[in-house]
PDB file of the backbone (N, CA, C, O) and the ligand in Angstrom, with CONECT records:
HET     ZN  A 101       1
ATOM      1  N   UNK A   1     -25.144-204.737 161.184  1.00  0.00           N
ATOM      2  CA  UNK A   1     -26.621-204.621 161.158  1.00  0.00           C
ATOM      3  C   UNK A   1     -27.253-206.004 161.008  1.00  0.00           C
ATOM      4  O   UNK A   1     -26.713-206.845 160.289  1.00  0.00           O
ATOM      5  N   UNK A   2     -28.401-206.263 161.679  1.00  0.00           N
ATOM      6  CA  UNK A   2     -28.978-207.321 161.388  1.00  0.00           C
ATOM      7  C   UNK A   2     -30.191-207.802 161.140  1.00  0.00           C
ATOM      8  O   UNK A   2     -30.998-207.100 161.750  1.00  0.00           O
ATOM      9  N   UNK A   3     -30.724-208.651 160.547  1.00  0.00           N
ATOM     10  CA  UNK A   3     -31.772-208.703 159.893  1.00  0.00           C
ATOM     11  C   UNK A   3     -32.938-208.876 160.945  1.00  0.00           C
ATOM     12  O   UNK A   3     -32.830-210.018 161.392  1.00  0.00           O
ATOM     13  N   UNK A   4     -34.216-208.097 161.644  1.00  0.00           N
ATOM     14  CA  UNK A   4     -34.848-208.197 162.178  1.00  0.00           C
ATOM     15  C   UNK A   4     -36.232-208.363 162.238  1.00  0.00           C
ATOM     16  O   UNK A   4     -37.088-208.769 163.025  1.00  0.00           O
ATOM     17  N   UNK A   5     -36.137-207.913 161.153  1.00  0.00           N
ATOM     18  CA  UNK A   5     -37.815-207.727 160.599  1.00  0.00           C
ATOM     19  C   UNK A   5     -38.697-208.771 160.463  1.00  0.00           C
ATOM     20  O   UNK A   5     -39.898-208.599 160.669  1.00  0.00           O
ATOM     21  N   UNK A   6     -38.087-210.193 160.030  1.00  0.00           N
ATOM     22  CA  UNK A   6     -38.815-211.410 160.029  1.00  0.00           C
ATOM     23  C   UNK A   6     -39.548-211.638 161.378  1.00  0.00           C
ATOM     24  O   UNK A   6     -40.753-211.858 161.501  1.00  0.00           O
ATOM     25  N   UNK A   7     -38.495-211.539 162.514  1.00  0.00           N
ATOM     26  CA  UNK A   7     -38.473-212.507 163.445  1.00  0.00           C
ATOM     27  C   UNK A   7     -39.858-210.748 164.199  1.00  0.00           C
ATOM     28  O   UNK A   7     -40.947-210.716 164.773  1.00  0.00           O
ATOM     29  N   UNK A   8     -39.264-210.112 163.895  1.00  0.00           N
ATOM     30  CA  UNK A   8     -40.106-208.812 164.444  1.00  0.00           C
ATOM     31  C   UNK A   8     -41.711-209.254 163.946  1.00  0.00           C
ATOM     32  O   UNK A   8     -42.431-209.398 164.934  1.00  0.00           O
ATOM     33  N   UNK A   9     -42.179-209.414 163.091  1.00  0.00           N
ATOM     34  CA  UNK A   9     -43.367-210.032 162.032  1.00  0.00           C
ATOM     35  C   UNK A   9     -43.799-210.774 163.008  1.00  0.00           C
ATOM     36  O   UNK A   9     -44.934-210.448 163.353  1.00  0.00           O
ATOM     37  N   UNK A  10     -43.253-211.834 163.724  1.00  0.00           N
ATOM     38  CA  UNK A  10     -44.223-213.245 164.353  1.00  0.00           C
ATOM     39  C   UNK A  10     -44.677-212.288 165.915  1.00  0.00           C
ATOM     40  O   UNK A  10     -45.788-212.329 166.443  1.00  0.00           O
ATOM     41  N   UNK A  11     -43.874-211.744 166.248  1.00  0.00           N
ATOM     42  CA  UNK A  11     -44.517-211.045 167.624  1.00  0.00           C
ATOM     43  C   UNK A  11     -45.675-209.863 167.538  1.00  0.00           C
ATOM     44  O   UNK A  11     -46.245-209.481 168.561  1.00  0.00           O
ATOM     45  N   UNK A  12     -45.895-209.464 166.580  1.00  0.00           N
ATOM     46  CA  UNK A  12     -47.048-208.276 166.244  1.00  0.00           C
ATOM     47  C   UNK A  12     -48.057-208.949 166.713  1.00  0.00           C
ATOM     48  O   UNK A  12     -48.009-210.163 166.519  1.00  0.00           O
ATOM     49  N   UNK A  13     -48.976-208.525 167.284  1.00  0.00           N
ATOM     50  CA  UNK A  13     -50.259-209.567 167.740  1.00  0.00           C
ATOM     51  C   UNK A  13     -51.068-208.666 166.348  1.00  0.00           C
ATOM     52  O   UNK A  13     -51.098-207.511 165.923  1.00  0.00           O
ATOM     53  N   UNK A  14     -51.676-210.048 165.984  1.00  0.00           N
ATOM     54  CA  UNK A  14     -52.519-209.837 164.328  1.00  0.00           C
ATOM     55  C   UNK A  14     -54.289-209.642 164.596  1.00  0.00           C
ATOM     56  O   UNK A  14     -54.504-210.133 165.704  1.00  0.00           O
ATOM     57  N   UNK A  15     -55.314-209.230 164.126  1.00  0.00           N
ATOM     58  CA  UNK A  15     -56.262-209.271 164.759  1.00  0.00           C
ATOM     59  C   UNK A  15     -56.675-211.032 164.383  1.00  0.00           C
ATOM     60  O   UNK A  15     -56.207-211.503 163.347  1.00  0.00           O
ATOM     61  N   UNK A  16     -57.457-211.815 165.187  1.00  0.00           N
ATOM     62  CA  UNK A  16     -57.522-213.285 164.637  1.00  0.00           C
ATOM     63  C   UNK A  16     -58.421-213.191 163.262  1.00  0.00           C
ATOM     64  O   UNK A  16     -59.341-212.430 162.965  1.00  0.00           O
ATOM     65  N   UNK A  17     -57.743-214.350 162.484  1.00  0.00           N
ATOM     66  CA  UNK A  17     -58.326-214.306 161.066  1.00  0.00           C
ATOM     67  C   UNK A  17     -59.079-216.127 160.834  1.00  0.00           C
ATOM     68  O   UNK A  17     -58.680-217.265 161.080  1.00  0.00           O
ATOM     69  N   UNK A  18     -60.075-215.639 160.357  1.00  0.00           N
ATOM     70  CA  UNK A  18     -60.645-216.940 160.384  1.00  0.00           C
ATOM     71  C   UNK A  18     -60.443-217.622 158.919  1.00  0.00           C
ATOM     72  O   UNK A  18     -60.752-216.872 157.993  1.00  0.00           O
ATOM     73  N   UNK A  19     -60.087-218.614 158.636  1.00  0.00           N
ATOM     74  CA  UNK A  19     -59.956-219.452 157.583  1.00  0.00           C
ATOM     75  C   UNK A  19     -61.171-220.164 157.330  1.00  0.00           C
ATOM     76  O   UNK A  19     -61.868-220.788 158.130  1.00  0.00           O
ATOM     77  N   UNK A  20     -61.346-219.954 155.926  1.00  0.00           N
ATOM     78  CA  UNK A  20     -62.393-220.597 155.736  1.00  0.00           C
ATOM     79  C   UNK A  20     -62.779-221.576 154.262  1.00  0.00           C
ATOM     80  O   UNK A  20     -62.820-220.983 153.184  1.00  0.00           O
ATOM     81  N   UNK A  21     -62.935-222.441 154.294  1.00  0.00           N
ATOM     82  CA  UNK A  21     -63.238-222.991 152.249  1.00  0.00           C
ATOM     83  C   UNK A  21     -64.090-222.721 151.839  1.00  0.00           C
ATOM     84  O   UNK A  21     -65.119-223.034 152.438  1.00  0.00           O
ATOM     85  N   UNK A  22     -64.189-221.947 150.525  1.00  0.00           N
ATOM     86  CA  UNK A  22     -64.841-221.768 149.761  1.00  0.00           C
ATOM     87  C   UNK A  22     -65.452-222.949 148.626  1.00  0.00           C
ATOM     88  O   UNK A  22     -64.805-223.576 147.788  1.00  0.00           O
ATOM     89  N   UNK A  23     -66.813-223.004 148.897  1.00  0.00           N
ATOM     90  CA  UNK A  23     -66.744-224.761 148.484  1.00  0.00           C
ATOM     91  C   UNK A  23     -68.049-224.280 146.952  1.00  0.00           C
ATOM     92  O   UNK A  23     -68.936-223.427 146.941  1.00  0.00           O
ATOM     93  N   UNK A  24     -67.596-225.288 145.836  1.00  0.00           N
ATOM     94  CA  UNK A  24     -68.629-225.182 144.510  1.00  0.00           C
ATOM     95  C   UNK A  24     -69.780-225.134 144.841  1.00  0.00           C
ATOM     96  O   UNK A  24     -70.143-225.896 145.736  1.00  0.00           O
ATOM     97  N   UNK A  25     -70.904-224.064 144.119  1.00  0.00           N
ATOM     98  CA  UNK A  25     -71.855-224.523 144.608  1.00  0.00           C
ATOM     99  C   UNK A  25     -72.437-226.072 143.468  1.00  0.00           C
ATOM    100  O   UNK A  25     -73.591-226.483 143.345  1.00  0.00           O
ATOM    101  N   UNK A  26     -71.496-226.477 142.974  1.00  0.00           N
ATOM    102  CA  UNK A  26     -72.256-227.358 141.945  1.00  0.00           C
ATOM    103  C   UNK A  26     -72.118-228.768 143.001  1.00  0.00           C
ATOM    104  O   UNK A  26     -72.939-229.396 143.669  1.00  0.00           O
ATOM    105  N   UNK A  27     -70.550-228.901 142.750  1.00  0.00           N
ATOM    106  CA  UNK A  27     -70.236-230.324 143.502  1.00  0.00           C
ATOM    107  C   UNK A  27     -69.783-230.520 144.963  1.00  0.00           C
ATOM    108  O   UNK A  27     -69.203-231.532 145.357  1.00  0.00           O
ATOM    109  N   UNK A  28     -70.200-229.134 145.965  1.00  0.00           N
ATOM    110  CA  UNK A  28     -69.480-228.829 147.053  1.00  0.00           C
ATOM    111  C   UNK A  28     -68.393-229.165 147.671  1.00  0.00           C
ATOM    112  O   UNK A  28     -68.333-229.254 148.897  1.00  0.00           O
ATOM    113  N   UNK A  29     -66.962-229.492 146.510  1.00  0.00           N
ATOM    114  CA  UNK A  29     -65.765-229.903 146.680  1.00  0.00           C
ATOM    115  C   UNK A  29     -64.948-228.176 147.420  1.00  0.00           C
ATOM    116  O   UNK A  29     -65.396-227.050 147.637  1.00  0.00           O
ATOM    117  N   UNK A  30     -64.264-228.513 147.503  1.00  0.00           N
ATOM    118  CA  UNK A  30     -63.300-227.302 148.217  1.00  0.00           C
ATOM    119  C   UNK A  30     -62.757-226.520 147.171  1.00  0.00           C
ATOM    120  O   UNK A  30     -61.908-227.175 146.566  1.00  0.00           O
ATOM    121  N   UNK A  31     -62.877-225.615 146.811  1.00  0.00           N
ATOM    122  CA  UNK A  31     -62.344-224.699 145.449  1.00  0.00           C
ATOM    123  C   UNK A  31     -61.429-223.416 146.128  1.00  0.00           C
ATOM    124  O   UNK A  31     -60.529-223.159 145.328  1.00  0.00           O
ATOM    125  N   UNK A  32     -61.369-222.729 147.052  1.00  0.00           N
ATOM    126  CA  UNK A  32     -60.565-222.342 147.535  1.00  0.00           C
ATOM    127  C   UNK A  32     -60.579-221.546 149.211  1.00  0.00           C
ATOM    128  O   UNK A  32     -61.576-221.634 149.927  1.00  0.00           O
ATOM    129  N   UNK A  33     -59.416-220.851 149.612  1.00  0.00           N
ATOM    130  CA  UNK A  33     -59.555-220.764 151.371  1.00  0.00           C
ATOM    131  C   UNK A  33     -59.753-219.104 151.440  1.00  0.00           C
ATOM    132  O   UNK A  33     -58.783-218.486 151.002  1.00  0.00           O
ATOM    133  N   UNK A  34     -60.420-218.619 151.731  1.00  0.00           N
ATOM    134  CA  UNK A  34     -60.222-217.095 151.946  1.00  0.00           C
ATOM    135  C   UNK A  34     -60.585-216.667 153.257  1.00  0.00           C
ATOM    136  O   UNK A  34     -61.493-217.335 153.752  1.00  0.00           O
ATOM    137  N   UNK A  35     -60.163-215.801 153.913  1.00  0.00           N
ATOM    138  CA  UNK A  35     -60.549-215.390 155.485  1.00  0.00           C
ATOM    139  C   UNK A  35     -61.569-214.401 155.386  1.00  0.00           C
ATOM    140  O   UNK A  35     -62.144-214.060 154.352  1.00  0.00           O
ATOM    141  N   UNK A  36     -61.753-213.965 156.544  1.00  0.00           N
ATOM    142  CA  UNK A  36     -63.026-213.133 157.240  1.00  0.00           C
ATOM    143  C   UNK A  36     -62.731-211.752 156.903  1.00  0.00           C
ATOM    144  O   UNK A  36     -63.543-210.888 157.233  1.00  0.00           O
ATOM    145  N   UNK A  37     -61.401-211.361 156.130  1.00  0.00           N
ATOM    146  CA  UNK A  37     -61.466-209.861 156.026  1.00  0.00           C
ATOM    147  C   UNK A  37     -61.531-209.957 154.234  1.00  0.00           C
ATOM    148  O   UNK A  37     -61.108-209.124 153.433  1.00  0.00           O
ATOM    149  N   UNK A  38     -62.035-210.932 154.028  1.00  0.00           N
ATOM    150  CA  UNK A  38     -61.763-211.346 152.225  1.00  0.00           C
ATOM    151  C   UNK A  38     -63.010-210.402 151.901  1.00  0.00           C
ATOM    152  O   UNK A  38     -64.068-210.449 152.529  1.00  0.00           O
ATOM    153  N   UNK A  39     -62.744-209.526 150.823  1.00  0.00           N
ATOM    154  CA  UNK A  39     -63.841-208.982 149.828  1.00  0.00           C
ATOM    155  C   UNK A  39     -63.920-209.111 148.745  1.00  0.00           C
ATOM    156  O   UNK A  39     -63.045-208.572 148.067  1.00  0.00           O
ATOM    157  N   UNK A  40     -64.691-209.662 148.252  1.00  0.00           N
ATOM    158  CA  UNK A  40     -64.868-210.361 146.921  1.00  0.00           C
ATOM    159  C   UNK A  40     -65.984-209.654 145.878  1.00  0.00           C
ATOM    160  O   UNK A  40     -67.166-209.580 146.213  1.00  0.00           O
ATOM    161  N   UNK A  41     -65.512-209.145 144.595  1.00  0.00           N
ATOM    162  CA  UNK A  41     -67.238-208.608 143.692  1.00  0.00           C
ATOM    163  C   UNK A  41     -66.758-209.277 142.301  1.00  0.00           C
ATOM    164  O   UNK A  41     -65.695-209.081 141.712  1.00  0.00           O
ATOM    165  N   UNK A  42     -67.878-210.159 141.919  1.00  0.00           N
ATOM    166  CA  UNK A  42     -67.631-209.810 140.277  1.00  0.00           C
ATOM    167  C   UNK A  42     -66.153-211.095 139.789  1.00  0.00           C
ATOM    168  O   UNK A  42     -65.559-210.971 138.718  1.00  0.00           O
ATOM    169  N   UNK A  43     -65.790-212.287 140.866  1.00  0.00           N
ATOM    170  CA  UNK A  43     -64.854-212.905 140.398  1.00  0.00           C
ATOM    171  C   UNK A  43     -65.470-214.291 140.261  1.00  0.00           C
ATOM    172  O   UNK A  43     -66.196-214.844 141.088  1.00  0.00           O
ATOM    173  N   UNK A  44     -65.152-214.663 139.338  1.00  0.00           N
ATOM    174  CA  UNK A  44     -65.491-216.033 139.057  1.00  0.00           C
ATOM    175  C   UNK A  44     -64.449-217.015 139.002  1.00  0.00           C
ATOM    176  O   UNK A  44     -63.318-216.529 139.004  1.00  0.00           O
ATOM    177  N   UNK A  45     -64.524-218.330 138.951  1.00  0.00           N
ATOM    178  CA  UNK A  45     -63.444-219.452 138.888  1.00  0.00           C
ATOM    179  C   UNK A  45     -64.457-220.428 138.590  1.00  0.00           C
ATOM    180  O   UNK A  45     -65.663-220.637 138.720  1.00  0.00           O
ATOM    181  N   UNK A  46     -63.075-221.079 137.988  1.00  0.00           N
ATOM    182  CA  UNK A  46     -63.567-222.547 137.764  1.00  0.00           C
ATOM    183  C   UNK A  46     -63.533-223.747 138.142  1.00  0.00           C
ATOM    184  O   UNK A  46     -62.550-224.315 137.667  1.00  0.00           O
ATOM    185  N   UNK A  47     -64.197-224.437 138.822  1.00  0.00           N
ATOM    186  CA  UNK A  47     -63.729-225.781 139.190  1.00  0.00           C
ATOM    187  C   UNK A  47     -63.025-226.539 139.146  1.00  0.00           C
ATOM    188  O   UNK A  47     -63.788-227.375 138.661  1.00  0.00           O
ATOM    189  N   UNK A  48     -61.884-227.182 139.263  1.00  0.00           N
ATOM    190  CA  UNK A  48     -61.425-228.103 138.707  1.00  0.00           C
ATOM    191  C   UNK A  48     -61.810-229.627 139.312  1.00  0.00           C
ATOM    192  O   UNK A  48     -61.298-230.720 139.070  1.00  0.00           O
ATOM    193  N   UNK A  49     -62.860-229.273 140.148  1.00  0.00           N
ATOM    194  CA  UNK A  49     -63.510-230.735 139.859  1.00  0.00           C
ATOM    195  C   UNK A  49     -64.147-230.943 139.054  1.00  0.00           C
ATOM    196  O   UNK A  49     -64.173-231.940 138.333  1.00  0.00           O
ATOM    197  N   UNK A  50     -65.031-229.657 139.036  1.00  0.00           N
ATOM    198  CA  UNK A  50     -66.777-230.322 137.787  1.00  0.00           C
ATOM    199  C   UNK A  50     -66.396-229.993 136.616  1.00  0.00           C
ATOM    200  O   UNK A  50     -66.724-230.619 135.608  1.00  0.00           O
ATOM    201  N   UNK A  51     -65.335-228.522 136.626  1.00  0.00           N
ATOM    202  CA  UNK A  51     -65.275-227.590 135.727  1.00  0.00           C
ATOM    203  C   UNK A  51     -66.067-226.862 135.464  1.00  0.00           C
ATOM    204  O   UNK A  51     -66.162-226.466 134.302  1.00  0.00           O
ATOM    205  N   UNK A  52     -66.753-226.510 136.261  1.00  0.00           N
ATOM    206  CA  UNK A  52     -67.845-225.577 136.040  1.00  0.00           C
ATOM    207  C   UNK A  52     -67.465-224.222 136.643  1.00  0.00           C
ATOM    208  O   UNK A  52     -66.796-224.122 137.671  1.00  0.00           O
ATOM    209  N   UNK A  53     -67.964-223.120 135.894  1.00  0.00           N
ATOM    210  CA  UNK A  53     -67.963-221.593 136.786  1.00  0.00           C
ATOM    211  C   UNK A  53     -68.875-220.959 137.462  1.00  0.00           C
ATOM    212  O   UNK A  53     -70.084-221.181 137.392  1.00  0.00           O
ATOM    213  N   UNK A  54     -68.575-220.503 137.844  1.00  0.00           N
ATOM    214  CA  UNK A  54     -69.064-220.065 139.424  1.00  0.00           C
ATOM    215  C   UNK A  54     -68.591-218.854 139.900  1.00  0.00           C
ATOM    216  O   UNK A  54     -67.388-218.602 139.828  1.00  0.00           O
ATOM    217  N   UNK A  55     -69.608-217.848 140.512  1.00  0.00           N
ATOM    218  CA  UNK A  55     -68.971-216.648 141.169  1.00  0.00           C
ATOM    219  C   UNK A  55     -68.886-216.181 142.274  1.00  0.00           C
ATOM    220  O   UNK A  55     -69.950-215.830 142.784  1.00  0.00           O
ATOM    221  N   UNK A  56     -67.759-216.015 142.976  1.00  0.00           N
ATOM    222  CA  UNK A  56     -67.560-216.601 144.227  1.00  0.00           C
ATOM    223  C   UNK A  56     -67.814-215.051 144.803  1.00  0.00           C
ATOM    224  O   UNK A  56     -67.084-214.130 144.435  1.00  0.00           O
ATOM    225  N   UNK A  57     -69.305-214.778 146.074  1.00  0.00           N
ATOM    226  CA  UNK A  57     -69.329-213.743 146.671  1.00  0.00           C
ATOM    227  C   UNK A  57     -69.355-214.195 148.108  1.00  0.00           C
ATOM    228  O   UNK A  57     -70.134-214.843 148.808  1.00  0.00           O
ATOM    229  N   UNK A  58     -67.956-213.474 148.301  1.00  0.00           N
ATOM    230  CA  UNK A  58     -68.051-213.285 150.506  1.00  0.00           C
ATOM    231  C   UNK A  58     -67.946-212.330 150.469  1.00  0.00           C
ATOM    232  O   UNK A  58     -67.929-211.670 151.508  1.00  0.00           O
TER     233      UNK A  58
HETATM  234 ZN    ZN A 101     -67.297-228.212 141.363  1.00  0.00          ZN2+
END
């Protein structure tokens, strides 16, 4: 038997996903990447540039 499933994974056609940065609104440094099917409520993070928090809605 052999292992197929990886190589099976890269041929699925995926619907296209857009990448995108999620940037502070304090110091508009890059804080993190989430795509176009990302749903977000109610999460916050913190900077590690300014250190400041922030709640990130896409
Ligand atoms: Zn910042």
């Amino acid at each position: 038997m052999m292992k197929t499933s990886e190589m099976h994974l890269c041929k699925v056609a995926k619907p296209p996903l857009e990448r995108k940065w999620y940037k502070c609104p304090y110091c508009q440094k890059a804080a993190l990447i989430y795509d176009n099917t990302a749903v977000c409520s109610g999460v916050f993070m913190k900077c590690k540039f300014c250190k400041r928090e922030f709640e990130i809605k896409i």
